[in-house]
C-alpha positions in Angstrom: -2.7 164.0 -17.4 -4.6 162.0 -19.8 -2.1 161.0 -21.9 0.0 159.3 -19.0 -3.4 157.3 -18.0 -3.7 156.6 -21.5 -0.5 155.0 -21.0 -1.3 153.3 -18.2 -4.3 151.8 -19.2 -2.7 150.8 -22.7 0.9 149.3 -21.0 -1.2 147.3 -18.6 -3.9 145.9 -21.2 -0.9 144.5 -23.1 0.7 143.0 -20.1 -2.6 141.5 -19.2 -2.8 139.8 -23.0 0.8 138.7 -23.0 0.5 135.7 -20.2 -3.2 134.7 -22.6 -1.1 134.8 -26.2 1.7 132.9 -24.2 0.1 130.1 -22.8 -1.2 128.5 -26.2 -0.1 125.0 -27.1 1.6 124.8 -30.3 1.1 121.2 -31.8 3.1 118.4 -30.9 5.8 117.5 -33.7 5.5 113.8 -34.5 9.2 113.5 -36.0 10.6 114.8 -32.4 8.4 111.7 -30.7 9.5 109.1 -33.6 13.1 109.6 -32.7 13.3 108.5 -28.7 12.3 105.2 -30.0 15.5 103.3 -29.3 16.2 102.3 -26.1 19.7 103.2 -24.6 20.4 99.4 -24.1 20.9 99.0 -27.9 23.4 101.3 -28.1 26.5 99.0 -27.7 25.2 97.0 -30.2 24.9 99.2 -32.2 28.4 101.5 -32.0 30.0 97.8 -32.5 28.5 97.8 -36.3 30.8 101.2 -36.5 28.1 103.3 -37.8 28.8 107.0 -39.2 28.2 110.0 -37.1 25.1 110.7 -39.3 24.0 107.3 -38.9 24.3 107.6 -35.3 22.6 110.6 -35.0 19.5 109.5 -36.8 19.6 105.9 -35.0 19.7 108.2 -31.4 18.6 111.8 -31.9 18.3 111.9 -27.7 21.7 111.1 -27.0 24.3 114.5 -27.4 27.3 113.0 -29.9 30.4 114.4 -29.1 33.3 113.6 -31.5 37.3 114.4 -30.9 37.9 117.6 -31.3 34.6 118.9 -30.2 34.6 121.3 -27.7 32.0 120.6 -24.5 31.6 121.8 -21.5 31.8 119.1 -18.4 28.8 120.4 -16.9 25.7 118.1 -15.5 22.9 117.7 -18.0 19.9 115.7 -16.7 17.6 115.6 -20.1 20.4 113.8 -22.4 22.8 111.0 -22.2 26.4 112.2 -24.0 28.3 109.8 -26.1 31.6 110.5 -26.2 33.0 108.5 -29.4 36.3 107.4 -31.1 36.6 107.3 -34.5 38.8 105.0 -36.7 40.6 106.2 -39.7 37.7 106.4 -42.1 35.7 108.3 -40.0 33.6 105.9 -38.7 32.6 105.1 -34.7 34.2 102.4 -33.5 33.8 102.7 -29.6 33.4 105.5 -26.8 31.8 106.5 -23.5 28.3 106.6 -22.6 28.2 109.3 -20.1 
């Protein structure tokens, strides 16, 4: 009998601790921040200067980059604007669909 309250007591002492040991911030991570700098507006402009897909992903980190022959999913995502770009022959982006 008191093994399975020494269970008891031990099981819910850990559930107890869990929510505390969960809850702590971890620190905010400048380079995430840095990279939402662009606005979406520029992002015409700068597809029309045919940038890499490297280039675009560092230029626009929030924005998903989908290139042909990627396989998505159609469904709804509210936290990121997709880009769905063309490529020319060298590799490069040379136009697409903001979605």
């Amino acid at each position: 009998m008191w093994l399975r309250s020494l269970i008891v007591l031990s099981l819910s002492a850990a559930l107890l601790a869990a929510p505390a040991t969960a809850s702590t911030q971890q620190p905010h991570e400048p380079e995430a921040a840095a990279g939402i700098s662009k606005d979406i507006s520029e992002l015409p402009a700068f597809v029309a200067s045919r940038p890499t897909p490297e280039e675009f992903q560092q230029a626009f980190p929030d924005v998903w980059l989908i290139l042909p022959g990627d396989i998505v999913s159609r469904d709804v995502c509210s936290q990121y604007y997709r880009f769905m770009a063309e490529l020319d022959t060298k590799g490069r982006i040379s136009g697409g669909n903001l979605e």
